[in-house]
PDB file of the backbone (N, CA, C, O) and the ligand in Angstrom, with CONECT records:
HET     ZN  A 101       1
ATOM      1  N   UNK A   1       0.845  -1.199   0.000  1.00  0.00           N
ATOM      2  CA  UNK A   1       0.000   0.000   0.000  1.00  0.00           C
ATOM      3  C   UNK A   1       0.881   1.251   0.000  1.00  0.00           C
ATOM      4  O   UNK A   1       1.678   1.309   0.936  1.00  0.00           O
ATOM      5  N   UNK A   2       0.888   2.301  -0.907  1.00  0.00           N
ATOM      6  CA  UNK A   2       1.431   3.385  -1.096  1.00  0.00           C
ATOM      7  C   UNK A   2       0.884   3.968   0.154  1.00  0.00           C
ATOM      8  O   UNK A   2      -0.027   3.596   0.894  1.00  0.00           O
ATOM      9  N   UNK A   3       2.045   5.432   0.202  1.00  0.00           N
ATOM     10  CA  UNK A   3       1.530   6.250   1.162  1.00  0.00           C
ATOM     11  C   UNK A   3       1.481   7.583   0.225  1.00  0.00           C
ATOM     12  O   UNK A   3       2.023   7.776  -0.864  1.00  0.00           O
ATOM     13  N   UNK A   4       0.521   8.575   1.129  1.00  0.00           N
ATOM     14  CA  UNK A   4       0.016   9.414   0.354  1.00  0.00           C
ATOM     15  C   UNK A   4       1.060  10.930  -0.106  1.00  0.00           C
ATOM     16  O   UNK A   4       0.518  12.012  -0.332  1.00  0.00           O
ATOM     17  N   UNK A   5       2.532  10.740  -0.176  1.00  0.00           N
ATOM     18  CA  UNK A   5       3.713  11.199  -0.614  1.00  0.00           C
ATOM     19  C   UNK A   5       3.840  10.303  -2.367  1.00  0.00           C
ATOM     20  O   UNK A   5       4.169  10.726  -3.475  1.00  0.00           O
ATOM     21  N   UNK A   6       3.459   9.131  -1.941  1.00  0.00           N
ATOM     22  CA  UNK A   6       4.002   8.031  -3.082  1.00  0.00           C
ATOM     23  C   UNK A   6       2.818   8.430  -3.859  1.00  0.00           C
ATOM     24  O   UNK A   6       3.085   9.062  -4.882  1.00  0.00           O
ATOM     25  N   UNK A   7       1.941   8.277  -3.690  1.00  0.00           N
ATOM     26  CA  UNK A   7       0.730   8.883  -4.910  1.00  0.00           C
ATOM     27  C   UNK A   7       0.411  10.113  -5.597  1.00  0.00           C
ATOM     28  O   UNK A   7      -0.378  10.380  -6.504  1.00  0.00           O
ATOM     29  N   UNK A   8       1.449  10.964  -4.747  1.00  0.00           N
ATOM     30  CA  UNK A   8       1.352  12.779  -5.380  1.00  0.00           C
ATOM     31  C   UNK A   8       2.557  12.686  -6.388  1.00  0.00           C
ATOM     32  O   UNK A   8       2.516  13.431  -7.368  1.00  0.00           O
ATOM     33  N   UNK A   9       3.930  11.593  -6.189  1.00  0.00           N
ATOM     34  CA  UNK A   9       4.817  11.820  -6.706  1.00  0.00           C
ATOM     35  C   UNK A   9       4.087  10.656  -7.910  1.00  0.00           C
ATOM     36  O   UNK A   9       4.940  10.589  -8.795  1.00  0.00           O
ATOM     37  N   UNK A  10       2.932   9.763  -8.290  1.00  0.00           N
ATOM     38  CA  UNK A  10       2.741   9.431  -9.111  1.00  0.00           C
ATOM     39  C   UNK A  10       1.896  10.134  -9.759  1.00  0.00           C
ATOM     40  O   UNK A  10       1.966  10.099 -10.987  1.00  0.00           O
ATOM     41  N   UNK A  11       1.049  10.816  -9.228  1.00  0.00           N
ATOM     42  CA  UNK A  11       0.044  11.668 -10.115  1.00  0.00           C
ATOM     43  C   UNK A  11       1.192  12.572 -11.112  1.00  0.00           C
ATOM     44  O   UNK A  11       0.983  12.615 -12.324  1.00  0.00           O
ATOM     45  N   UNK A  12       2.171  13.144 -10.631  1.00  0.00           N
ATOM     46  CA  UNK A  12       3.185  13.536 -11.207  1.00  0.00           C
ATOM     47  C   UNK A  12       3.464  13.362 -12.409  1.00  0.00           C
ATOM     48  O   UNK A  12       3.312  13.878 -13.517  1.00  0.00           O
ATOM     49  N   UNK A  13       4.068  12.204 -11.733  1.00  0.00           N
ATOM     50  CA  UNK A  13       5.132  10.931 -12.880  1.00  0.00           C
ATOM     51  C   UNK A  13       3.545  10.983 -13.858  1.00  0.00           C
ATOM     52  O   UNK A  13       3.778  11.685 -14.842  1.00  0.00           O
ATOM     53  N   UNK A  14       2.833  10.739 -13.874  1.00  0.00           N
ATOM     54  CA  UNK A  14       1.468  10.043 -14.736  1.00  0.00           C
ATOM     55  C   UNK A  14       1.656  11.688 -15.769  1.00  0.00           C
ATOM     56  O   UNK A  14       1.771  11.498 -16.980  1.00  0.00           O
ATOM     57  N   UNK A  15       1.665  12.253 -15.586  1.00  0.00           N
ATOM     58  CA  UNK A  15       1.771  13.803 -16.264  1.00  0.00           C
ATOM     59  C   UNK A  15       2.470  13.900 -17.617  1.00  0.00           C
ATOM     60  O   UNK A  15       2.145  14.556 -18.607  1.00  0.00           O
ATOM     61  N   UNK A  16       3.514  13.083 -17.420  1.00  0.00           N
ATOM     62  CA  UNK A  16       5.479  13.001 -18.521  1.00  0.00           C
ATOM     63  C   UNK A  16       4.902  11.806 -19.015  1.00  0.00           C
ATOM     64  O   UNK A  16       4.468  11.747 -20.165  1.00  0.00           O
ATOM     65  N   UNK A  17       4.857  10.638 -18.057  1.00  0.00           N
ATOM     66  CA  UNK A  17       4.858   9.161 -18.698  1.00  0.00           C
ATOM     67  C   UNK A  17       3.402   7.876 -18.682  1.00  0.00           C
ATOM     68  O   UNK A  17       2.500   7.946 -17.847  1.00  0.00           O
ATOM     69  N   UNK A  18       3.445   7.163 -19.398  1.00  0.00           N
ATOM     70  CA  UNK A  18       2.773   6.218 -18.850  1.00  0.00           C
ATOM     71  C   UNK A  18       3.021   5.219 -17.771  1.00  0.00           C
ATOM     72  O   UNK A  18       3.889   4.355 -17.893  1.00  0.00           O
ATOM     73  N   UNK A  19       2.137   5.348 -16.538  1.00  0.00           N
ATOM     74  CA  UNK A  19       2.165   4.840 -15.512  1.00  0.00           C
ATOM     75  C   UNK A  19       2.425   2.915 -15.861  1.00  0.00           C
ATOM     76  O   UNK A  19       1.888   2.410 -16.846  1.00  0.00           O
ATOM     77  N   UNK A  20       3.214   2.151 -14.986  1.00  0.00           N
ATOM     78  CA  UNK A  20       3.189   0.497 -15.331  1.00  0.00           C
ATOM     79  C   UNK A  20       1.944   0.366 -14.477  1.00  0.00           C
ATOM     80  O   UNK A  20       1.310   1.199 -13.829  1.00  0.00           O
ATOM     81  N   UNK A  21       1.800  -0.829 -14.658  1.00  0.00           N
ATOM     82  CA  UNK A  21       0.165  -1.455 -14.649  1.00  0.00           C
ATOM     83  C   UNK A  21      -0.220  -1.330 -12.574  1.00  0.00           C
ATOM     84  O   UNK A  21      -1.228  -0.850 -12.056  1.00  0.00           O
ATOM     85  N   UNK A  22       1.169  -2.040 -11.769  1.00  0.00           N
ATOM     86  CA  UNK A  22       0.691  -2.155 -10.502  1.00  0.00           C
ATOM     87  C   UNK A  22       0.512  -0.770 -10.344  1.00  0.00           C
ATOM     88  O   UNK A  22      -0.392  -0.534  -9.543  1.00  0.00           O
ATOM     89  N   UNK A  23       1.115   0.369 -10.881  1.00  0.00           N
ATOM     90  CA  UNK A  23       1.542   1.825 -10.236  1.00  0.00           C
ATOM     91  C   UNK A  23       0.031   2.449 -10.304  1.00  0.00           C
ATOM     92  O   UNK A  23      -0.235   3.305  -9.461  1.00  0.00           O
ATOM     93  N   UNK A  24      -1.029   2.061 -11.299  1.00  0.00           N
ATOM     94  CA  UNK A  24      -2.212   2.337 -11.520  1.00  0.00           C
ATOM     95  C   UNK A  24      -3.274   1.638 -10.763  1.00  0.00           C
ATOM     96  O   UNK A  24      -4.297   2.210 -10.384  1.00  0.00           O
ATOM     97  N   UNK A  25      -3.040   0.524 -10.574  1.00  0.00           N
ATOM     98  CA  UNK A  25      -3.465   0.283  -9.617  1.00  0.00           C
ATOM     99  C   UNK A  25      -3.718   0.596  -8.097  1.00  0.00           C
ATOM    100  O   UNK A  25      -4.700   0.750  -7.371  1.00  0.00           O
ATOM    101  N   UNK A  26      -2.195   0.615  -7.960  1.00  0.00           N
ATOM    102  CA  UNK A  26      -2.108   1.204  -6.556  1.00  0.00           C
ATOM    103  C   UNK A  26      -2.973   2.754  -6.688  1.00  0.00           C
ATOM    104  O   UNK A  26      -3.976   3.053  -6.040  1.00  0.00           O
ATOM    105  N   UNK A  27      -2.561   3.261  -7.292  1.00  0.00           N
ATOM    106  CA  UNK A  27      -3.258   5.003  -7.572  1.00  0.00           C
ATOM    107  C   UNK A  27      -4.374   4.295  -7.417  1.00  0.00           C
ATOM    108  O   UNK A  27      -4.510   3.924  -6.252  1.00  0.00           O
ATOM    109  N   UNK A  28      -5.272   3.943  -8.176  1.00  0.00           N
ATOM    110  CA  UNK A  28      -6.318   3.644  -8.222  1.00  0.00           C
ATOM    111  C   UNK A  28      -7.135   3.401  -7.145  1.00  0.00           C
ATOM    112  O   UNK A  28      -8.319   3.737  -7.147  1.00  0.00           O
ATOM    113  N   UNK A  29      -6.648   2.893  -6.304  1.00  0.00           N
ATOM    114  CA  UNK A  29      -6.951   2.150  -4.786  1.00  0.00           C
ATOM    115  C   UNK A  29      -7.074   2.919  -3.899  1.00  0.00           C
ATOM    116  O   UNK A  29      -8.013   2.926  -3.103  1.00  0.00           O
ATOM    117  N   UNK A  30      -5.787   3.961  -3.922  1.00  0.00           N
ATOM    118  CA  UNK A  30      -5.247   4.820  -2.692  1.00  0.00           C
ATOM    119  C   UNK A  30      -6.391   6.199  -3.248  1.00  0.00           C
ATOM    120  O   UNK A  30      -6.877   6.902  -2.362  1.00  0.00           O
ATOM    121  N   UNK A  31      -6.668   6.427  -4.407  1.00  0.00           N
ATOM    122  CA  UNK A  31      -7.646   7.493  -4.596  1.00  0.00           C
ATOM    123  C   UNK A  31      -9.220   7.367  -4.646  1.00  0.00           C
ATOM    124  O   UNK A  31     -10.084   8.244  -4.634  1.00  0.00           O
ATOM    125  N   UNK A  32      -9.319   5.863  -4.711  1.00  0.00           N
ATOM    126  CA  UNK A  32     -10.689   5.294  -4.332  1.00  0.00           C
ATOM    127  C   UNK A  32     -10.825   5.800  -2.196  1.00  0.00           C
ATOM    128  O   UNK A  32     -11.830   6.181  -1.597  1.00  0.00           O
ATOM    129  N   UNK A  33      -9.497   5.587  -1.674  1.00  0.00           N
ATOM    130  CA  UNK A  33      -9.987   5.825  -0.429  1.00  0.00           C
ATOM    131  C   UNK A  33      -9.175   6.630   0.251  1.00  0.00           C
ATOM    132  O   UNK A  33      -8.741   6.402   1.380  1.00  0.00           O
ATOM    133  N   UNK A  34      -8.967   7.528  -0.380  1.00  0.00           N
ATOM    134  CA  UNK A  34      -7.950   8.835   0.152  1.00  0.00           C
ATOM    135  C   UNK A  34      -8.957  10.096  -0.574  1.00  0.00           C
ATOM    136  O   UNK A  34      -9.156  10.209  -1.783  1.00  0.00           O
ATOM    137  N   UNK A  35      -9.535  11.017   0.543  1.00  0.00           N
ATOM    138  CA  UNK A  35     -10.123  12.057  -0.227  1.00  0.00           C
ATOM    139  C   UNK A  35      -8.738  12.785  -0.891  1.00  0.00           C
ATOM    140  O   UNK A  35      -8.427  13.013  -2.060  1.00  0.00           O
ATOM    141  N   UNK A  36      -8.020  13.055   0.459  1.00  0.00           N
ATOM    142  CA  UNK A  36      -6.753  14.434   0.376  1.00  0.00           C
ATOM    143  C   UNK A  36      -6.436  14.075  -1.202  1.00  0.00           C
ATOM    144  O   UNK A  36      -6.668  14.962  -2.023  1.00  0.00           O
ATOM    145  N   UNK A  37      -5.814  12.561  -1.753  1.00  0.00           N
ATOM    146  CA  UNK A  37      -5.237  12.484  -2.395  1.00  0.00           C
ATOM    147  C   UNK A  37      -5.662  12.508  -3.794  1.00  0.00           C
ATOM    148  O   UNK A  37      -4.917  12.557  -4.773  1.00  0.00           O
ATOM    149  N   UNK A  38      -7.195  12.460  -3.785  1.00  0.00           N
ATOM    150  CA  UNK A  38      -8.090  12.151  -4.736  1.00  0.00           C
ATOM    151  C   UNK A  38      -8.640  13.930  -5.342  1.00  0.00           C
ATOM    152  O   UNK A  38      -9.221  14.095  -6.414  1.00  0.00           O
ATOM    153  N   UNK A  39      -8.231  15.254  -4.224  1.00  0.00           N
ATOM    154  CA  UNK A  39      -8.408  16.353  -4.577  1.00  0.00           C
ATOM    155  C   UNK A  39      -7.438  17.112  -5.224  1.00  0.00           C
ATOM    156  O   UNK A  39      -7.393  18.078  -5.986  1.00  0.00           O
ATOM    157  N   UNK A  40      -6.273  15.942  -4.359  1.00  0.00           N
ATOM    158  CA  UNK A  40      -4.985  16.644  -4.971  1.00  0.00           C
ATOM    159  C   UNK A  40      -4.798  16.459  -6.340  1.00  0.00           C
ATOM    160  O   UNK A  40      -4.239  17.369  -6.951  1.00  0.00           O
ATOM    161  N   UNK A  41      -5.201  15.330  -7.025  1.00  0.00           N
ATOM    162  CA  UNK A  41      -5.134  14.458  -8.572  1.00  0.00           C
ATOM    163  C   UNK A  41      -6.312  15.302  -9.201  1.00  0.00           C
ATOM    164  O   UNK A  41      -6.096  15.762 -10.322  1.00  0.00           O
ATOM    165  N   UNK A  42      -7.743  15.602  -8.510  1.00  0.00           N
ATOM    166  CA  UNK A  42      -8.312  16.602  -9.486  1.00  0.00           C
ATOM    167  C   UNK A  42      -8.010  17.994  -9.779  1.00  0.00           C
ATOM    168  O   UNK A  42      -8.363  18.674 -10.742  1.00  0.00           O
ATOM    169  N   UNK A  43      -7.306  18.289  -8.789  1.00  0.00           N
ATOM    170  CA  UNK A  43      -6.540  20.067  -8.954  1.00  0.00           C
ATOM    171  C   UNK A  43      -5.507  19.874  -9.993  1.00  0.00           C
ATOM    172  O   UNK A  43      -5.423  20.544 -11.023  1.00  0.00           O
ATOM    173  N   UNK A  44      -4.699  18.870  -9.631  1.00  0.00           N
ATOM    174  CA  UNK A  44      -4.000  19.148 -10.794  1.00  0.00           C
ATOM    175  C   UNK A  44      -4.165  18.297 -12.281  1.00  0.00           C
ATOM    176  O   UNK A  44      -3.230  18.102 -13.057  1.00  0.00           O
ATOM    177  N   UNK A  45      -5.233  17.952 -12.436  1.00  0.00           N
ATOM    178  CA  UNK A  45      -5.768  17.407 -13.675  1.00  0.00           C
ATOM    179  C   UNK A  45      -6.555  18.742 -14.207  1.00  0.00           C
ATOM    180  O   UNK A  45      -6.410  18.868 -15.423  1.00  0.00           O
ATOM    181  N   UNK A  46      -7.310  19.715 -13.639  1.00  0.00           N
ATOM    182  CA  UNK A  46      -7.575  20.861 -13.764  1.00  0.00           C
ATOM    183  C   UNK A  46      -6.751  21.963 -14.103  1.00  0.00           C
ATOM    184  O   UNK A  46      -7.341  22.966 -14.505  1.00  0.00           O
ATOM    185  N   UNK A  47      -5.432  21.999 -14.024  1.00  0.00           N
ATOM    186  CA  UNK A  47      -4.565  22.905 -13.586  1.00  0.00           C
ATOM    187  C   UNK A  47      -3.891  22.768 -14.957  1.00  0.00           C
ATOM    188  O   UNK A  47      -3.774  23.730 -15.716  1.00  0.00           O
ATOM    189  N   UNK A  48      -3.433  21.476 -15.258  1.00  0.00           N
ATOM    190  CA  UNK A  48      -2.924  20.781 -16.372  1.00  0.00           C
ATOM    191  C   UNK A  48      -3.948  21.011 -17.990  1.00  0.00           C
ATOM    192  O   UNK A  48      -3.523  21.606 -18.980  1.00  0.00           O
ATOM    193  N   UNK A  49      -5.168  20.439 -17.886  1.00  0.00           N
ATOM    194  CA  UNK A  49      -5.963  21.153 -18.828  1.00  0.00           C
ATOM    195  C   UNK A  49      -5.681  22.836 -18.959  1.00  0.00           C
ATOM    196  O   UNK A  49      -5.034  23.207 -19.938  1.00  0.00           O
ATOM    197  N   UNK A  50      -6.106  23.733 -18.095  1.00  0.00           N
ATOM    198  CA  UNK A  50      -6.078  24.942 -17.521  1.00  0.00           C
ATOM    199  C   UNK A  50      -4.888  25.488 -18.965  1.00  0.00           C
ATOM    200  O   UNK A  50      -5.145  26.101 -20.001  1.00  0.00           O
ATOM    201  N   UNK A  51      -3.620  24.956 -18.447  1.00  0.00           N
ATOM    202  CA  UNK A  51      -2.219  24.910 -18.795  1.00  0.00           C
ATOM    203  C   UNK A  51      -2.231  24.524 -20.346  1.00  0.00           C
ATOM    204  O   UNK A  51      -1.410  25.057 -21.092  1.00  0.00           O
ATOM    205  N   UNK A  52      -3.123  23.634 -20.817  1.00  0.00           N
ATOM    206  CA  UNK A  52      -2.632  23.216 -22.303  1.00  0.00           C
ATOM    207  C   UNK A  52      -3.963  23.987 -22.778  1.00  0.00           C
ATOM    208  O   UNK A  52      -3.700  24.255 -23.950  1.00  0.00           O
ATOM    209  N   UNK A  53      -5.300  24.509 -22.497  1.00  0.00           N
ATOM    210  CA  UNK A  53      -6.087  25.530 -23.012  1.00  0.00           C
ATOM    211  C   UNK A  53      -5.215  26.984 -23.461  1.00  0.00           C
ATOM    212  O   UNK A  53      -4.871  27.197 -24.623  1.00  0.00           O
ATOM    213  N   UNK A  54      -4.962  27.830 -22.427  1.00  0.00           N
ATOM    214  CA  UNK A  54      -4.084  28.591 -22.599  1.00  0.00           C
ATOM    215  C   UNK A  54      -2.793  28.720 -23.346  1.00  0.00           C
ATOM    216  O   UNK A  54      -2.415  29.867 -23.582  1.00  0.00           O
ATOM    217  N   UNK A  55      -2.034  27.677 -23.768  1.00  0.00           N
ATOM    218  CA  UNK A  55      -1.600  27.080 -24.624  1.00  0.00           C
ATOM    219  C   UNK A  55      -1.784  27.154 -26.415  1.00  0.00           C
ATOM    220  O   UNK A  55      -1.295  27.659 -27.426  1.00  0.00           O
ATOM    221  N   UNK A  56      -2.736  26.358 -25.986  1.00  0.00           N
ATOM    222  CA  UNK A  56      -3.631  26.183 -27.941  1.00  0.00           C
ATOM    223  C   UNK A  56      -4.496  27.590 -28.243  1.00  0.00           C
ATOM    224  O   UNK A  56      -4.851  28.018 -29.341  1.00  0.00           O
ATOM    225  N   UNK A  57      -4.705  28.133 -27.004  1.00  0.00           N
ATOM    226  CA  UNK A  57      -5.292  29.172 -27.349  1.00  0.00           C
ATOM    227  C   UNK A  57      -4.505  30.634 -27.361  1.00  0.00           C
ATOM    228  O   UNK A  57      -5.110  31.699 -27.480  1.00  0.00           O
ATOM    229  N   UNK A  58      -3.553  30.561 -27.268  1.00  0.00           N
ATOM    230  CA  UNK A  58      -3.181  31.764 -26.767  1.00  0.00           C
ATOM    231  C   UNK A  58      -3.182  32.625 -27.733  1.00  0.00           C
ATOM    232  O   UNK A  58      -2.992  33.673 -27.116  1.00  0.00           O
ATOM    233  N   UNK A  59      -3.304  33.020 -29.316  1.00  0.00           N
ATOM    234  CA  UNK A  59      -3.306  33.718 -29.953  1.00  0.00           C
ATOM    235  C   UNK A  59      -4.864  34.493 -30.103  1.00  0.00           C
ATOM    236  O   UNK A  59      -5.101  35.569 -30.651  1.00  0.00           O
ATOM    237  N   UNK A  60      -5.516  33.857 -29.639  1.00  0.00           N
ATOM    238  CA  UNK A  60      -6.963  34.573 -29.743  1.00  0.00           C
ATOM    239  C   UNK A  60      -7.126  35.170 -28.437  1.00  0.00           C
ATOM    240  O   UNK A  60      -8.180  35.711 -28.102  1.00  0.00           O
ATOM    241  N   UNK A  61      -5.807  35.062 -27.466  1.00  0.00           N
ATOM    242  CA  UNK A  61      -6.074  35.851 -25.974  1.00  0.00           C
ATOM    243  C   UNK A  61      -5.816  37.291 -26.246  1.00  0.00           C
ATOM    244  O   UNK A  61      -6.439  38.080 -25.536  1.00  0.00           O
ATOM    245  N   UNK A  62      -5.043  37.758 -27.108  1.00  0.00           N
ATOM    246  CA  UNK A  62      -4.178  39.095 -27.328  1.00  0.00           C
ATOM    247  C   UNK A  62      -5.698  39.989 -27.385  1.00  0.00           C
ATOM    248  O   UNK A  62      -6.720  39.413 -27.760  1.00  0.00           O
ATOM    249  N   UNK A  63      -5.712  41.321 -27.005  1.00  0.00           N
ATOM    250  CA  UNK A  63      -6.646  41.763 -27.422  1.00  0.00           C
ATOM    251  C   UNK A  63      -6.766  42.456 -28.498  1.00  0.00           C
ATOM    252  O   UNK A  63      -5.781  42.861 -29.114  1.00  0.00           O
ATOM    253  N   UNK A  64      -8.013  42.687 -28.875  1.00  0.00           N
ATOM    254  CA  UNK A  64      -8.142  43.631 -30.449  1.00  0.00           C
ATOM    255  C   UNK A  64      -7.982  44.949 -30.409  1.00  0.00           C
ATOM    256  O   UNK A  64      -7.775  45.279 -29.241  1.00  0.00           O
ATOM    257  N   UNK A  65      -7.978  45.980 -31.227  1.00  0.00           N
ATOM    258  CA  UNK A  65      -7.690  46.982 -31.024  1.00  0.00           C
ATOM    259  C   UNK A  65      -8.380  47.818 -30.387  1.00  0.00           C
ATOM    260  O   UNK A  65      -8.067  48.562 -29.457  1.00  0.00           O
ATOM    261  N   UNK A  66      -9.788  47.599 -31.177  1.00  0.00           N
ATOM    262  CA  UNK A  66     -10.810  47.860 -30.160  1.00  0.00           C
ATOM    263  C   UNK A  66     -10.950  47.935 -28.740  1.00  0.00           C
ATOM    264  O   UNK A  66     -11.259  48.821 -27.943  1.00  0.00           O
ATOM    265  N   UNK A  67     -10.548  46.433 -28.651  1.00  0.00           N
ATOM    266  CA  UNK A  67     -10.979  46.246 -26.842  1.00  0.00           C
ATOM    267  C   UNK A  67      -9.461  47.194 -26.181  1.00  0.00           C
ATOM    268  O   UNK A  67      -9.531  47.465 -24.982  1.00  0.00           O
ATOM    269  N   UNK A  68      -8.697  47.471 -26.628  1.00  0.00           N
ATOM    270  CA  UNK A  68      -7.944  48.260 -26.394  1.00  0.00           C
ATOM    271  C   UNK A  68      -8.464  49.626 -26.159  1.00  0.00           C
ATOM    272  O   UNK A  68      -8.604  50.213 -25.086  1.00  0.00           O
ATOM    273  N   UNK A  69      -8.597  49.828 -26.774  1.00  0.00           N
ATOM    274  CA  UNK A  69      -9.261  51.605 -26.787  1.00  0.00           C
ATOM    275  C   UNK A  69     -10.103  51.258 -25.753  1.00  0.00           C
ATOM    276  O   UNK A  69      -9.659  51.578 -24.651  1.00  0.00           O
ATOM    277  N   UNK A  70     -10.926  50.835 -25.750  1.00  0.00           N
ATOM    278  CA  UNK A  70     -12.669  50.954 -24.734  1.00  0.00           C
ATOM    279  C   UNK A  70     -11.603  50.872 -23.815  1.00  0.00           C
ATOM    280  O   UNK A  70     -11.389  52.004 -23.381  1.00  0.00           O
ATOM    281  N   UNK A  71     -10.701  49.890 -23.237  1.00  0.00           N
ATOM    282  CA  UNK A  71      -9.894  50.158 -21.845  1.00  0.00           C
ATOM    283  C   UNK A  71      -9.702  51.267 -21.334  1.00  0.00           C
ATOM    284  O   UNK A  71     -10.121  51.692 -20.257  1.00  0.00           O
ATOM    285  N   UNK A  72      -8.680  52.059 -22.556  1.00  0.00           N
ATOM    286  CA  UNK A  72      -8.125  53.216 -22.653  1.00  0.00           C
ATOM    287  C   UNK A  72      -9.210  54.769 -22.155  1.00  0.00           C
ATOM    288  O   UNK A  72      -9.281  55.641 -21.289  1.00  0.00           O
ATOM    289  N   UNK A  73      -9.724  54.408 -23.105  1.00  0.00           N
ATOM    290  CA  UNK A  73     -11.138  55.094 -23.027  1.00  0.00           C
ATOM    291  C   UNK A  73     -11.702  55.333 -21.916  1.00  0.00           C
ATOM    292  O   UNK A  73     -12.035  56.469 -21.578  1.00  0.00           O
ATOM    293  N   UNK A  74     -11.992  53.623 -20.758  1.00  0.00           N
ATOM    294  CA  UNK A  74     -12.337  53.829 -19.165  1.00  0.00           C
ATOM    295  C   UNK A  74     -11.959  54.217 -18.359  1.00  0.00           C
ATOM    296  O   UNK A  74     -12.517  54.773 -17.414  1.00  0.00           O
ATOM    297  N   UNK A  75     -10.360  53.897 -18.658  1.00  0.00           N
ATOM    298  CA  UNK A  75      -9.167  54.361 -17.500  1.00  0.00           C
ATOM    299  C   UNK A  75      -9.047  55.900 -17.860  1.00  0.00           C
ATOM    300  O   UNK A  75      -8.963  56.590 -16.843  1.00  0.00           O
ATOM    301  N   UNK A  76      -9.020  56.535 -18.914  1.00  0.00           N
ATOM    302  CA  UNK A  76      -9.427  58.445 -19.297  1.00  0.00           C
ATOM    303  C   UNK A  76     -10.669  59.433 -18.413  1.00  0.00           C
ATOM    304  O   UNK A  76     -10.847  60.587 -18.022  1.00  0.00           O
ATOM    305  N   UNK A  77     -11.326  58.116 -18.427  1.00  0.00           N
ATOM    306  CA  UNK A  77     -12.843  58.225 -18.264  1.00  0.00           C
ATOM    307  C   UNK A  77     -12.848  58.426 -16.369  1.00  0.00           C
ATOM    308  O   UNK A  77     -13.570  59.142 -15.675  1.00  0.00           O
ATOM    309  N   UNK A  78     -11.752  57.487 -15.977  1.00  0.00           N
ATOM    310  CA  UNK A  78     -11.892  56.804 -14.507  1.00  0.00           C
ATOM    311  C   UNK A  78     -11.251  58.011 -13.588  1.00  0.00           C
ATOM    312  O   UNK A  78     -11.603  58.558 -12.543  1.00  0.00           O
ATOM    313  N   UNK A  79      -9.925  58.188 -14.661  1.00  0.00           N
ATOM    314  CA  UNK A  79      -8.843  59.499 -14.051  1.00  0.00           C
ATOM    315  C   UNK A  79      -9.470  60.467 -13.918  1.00  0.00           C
ATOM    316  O   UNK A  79      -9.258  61.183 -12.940  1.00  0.00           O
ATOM    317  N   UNK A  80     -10.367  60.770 -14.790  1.00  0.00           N
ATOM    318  CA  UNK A  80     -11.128  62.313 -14.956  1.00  0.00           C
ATOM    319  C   UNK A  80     -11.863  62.602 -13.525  1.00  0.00           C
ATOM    320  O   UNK A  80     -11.873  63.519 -12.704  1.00  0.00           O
ATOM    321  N   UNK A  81     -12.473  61.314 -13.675  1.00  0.00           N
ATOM    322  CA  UNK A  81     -13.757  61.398 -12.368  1.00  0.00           C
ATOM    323  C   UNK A  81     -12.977  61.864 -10.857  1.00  0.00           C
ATOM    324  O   UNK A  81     -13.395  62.616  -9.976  1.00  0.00           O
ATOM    325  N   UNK A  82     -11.725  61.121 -10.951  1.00  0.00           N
ATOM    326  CA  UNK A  82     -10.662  61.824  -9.597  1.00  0.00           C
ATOM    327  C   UNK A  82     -10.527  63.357  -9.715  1.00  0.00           C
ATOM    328  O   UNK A  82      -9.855  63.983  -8.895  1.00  0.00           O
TER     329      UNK A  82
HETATM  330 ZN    ZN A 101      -3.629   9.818   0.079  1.00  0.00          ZN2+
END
C-alpha cells in the first residue's frame, strides 16, 4: 500500500509518462480511499488542462484593437472622475 507522498509523486510521474500497470493500480486504490489524495489528482488534472487551453489558445487571448481603446477610453474616463 502506497503512502500518500508516493501517490502525489505518481500523479506527477502520470503527467510526462505512462504509468506500469501495478503503479495504476495502486493510484487507483489509494484514490478510491484517500479524499486528500483524490483532490490533490483533481486540482491538478484541472490545472494541467487549464495549462494546455491557454496554450492552444493563446493567440486569440491578445486583445483587439478595439478592446484596447474601450480600456483606454475607461481608464481616461476613470482618471477624470478623480
Ligand atoms: Zn492519500
Amino acid at each position: 500500500m502506497l503512502k500518500c507522498n508516493q501517490i502525489i509523486e505518481l500523479t506527477s510521474k502520470q503527467q510526462d509518462t505512462r504509468l506500469l500497470k501495478w503503479e495504476r493500480v495502486e493510484m487507483t486504490v489509494h484514490l478510491w480511499m484517500c479524499k486528500t489524495c483524490r483532490y490533490y489528482a483533481k486540482q491538478l488534472g484541472v490545472i494541467q488542462n487549464f495549462a494546455k487551453n491557454i496554450d492552444k489558445h493563446q493567440q486569440s487571448i491578445t486583445l483587439s484593437t478595439e478592446a484596447k481603446k474601450r480600456i483606454q477610453d475607461k481608464l481616461k474616463s476613470l482618471q477624470k472622475g478623480n
